[in-house]
C-alpha positions as CSV (number, residue, x, y, z in Angstrom):
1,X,-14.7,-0.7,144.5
2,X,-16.7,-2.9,146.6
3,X,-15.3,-6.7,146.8
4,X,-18.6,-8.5,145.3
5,X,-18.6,-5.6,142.2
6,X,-15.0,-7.4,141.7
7,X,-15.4,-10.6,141.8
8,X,-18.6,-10.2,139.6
9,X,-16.0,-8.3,136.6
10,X,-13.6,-11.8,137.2
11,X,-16.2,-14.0,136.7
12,X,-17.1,-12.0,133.6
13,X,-13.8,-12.0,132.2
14,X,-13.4,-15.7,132.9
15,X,-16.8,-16.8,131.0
16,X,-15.2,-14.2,128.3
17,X,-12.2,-15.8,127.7
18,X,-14.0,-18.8,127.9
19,X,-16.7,-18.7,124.7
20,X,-13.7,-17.1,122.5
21,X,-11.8,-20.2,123.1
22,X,-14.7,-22.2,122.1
23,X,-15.5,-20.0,119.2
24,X,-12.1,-20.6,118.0
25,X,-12.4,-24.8,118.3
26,X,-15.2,-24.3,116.4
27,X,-13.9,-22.5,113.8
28,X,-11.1,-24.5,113.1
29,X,-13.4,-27.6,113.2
30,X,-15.8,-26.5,110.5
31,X,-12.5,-25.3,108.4
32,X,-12.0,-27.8,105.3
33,X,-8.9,-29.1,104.6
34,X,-6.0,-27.2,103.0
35,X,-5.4,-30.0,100.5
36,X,-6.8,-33.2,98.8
37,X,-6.9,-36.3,100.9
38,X,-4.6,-39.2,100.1
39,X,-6.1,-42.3,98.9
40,X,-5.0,-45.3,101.4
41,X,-6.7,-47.8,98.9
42,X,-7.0,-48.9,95.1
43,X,-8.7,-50.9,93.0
44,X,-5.9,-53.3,91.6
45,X,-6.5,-56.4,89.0
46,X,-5.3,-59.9,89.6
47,X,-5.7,-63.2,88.2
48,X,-8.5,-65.0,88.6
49,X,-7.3,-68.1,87.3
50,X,-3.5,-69.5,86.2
51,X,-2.4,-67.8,83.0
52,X,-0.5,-69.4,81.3
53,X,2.9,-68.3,79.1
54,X,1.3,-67.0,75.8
55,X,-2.4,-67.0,76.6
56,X,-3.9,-64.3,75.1
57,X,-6.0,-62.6,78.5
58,X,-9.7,-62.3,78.4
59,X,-12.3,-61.1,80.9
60,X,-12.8,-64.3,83.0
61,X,-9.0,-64.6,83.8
62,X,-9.5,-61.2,85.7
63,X,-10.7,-60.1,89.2
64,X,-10.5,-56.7,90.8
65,X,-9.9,-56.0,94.4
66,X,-11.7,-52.6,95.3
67,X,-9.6,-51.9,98.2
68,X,-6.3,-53.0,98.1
69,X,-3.8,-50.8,100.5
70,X,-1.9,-48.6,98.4
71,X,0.9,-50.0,100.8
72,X,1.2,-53.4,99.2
73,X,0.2,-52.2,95.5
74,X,2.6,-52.5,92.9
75,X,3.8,-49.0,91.3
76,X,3.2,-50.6,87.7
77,X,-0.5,-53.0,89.0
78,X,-3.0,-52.2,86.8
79,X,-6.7,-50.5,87.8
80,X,-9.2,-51.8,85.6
81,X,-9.8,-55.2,83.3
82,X,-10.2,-53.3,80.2
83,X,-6.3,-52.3,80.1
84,X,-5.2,-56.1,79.6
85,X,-7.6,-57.5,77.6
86,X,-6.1,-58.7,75.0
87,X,-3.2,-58.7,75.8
88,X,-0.2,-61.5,75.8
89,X,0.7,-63.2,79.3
90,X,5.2,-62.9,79.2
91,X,5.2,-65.8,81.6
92,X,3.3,-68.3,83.6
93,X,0.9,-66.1,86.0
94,X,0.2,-68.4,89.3
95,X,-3.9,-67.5,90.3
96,X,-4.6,-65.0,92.8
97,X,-1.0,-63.0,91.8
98,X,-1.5,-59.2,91.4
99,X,-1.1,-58.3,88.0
100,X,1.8,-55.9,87.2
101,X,3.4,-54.4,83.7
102,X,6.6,-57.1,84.3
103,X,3.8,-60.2,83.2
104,X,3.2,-58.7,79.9
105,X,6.8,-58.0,79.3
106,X,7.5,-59.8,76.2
107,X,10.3,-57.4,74.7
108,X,13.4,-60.3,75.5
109,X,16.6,-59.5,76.8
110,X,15.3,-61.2,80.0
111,X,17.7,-62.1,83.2
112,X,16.5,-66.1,83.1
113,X,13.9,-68.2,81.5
114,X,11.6,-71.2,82.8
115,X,11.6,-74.2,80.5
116,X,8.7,-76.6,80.6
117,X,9.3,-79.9,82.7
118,X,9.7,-82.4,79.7
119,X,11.4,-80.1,77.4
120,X,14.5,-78.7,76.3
121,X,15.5,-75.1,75.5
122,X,17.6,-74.6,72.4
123,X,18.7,-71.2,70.7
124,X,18.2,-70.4,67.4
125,X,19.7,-66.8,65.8
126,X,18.0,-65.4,63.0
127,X,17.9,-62.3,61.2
128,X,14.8,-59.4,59.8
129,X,14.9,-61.7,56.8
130,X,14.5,-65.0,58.4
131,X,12.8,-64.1,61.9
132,X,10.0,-62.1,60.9
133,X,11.4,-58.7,61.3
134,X,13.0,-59.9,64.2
135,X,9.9,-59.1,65.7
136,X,8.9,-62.6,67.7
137,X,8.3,-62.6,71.3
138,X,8.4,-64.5,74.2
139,X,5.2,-66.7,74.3
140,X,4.8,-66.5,70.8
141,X,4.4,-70.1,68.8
142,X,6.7,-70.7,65.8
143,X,7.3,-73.1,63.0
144,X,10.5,-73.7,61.6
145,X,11.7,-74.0,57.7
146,X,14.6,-75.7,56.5
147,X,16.1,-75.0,52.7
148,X,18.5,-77.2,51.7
149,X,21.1,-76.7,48.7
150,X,24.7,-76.8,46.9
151,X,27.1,-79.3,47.9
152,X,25.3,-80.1,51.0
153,X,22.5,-81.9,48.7
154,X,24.4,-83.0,45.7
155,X,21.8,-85.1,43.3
156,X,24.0,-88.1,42.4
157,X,23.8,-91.4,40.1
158,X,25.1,-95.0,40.2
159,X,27.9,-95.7,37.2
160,X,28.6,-98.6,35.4
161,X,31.2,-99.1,37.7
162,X,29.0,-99.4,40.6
163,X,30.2,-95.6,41.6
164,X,28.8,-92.7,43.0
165,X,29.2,-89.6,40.6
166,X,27.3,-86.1,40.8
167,X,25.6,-85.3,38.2
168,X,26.1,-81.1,37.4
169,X,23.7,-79.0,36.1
170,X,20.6,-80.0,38.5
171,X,19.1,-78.3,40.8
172,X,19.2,-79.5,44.0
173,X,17.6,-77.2,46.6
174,X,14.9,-78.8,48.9
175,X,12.9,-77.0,51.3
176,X,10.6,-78.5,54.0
177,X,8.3,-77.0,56.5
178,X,10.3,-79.7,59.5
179,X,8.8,-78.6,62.7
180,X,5.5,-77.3,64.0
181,X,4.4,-75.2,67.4
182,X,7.2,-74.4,69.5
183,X,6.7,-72.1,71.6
184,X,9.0,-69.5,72.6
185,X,10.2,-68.9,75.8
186,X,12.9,-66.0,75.5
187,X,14.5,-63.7,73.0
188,X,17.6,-61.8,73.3
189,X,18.3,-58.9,71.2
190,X,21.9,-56.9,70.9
191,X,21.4,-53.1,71.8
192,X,21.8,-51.1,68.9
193,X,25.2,-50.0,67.6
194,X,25.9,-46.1,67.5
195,X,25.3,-45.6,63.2
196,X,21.8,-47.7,64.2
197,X,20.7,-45.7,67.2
198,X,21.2,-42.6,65.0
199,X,19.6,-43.8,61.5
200,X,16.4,-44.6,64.3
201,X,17.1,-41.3,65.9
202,X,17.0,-39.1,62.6
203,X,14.1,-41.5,60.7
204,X,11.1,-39.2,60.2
205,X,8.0,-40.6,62.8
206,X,5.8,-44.1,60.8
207,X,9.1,-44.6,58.3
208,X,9.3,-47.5,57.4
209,X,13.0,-47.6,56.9
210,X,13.7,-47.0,60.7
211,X,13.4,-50.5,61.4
212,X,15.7,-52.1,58.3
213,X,18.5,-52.4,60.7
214,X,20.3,-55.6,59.6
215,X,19.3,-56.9,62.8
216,X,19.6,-60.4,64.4
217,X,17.7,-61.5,67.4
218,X,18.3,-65.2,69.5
219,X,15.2,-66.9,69.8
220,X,15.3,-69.8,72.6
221,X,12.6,-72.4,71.8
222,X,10.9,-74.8,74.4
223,X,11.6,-77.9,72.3
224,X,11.6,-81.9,72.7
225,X,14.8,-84.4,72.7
226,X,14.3,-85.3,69.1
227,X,13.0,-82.0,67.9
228,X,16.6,-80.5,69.4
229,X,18.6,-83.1,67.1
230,X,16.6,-81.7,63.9
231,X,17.5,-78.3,64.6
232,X,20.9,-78.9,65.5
233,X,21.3,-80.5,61.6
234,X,19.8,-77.5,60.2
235,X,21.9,-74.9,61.5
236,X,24.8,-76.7,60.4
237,X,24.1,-78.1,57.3
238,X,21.0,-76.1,55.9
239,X,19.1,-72.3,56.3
240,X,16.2,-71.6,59.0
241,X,13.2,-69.3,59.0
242,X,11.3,-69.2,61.5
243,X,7.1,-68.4,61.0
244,X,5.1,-67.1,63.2
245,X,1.6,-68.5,63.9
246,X,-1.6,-66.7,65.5
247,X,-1.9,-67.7,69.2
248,X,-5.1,-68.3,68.4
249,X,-4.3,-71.7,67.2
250,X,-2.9,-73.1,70.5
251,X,-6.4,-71.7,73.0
252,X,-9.9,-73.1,72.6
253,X,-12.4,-70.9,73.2
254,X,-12.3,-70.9,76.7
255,X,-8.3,-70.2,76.6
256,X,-7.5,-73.9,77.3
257,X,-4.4,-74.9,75.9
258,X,-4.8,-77.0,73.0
259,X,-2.2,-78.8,70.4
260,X,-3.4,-78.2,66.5
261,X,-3.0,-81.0,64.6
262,X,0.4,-80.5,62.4
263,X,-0.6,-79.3,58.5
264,X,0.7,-81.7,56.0
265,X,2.8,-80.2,53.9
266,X,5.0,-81.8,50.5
267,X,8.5,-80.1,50.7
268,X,9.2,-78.1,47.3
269,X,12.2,-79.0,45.0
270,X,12.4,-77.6,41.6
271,X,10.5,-80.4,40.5
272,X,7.5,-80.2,42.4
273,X,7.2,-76.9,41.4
274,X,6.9,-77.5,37.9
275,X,5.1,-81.1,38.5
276,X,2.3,-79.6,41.1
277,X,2.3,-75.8,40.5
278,X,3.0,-75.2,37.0
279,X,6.3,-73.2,37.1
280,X,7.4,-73.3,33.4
281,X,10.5,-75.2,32.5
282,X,12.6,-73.0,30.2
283,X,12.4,-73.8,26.4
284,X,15.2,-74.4,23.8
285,X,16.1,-72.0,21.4
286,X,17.4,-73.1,18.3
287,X,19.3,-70.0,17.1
288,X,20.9,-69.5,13.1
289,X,24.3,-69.4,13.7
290,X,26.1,-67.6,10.2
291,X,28.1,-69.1,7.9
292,X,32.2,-69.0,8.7
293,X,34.0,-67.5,5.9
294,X,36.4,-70.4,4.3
295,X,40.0,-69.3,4.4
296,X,41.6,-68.7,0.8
């Protein structure tokens, strides 16, 4: 074979090998993905504003960021407005802080509390009977009700003698709606003993006796100086409910924090229940008693 019939066939070869390669980068260039791409940003809520502890969230408390790194997004931040409106702030949220699912825990059982500058925290322990099911939570607002009775509140009267005597046969309960719009800023809750977690365990799904537990919860109160002092004399010498009131009454329409003016209430004894409500007092009976048989 001639020389130049050689190198022709080389150079041949050479362009050959040449377009296959760049049919093959070609290839693979035009060849989709083998899987889905991984977002590297999310939407993610935060506040838009301060929130403060028990503020009910609406739509101007909100902004989103459209393109926050998934690298510093919380696992448990939250997507879109419409999942928290409505719902109840579990602490004080500083503006600008990304929302997470910890803010709107309001369950108790919490590792510390914040109390108000000013105030004081007190704990107060009642049960399903006398703390709404057991079923207030942090940020809620809550008055408290005091009954007094037995020897604690004997009714007494002044003797001849100048003396003190008790006079029986009186009632002498007194109840009083004492204090007004504390707010609550942690609850504590005992875990469930082994009968309970199996009564809840076996109850049948919407039963309503799952939940009548005998349970008792601690509710810690942001209170004043002097408020502290009148719940200190009601544990001891009286009984407490706690009610719970709407949040409603503690946020203008804006959410602004506002302080209701306290209701006016009379305190009930047994006889301003039958003086301003009517109960009846029970009537004498006069009853025949027979004739004894005279001994012979």
């Amino acid at each position: 074979m001639k020389r130049s019939n050689r190198l022709i066939l080389l150079i041949g070869v050479f362009f050959a090998i040449v377009a296959f390669i760049g049919i093959v980068f070609i290839v693979q260039g035009n060849r989709s993905p083998s899987g889905p791409s991984v977002a590297t940003e999310l939407p993610t809520v935060f506040a838009a504003k301060p929130i403060a502890l028990g503020s009910e969230v609406t739509a101007d408390m909100l902004t989103v960021d459209e393109h926050t790194k998934v690298t510093e997004r919380d696992p448990t931040a939250f997507g879109s407005p419409s999942l928290l409106l409505g719902k109840i702030a579990g602490k004080d949220i500083p503006q600008g802080k990304q929302l997470t699912a910890d803010d709107f825990n309001r369950s108790g059982n919490q590792a510390s509390i914040t109390v108000p500058a000013g105030m004081r925290a007190i704990a107060v322990t009642v049960d399903q009977g006398s703390g709404v099911g057991t079923l207030i939570r942090t940020g809620d607002y809550v008055d408290l009700l005091v009954g007094i009775t037995g020897d604690h509140f004997p009714v007494i009267t002044v003797t001849d003698s100048n003396s003190f005597q008790v006079v029986s046969g009186i009632n002498a309960t007194s109840v009083k709606l004492l204090l007004q719009g504390m707010q609550v800023i942690g609850t504590l809750l005992p875990p469930p003993t082994a009968a309970q977690a199996q009564a809840q365990a076996s109850a049948a799904p919407g039963s309503e006796g799952a939940s009548l537990n005998n349970q008792s919860e601690i509710v810690i109160l942001a209170v004043s100086a002097q408020q502290s002092e009148v719940i200190k004399f009601s544990q001891i010498d009286g009984s407490i409910s706690l009610i719970l009131r709407s949040p409603k009454d503690f946020r203008d329409d804006q959410g602004n924090p506002i302080a209701p003016p306290p209701a006016g209430t009379t305190g009930i004894t047994l006889r301003v229940l039958v003086d301003e409500y009517r109960v009846l007092i029970p009537q004498l009976v006069e009853t025949a008693v027979p004739a004894q048989a005279k001994p012979r």
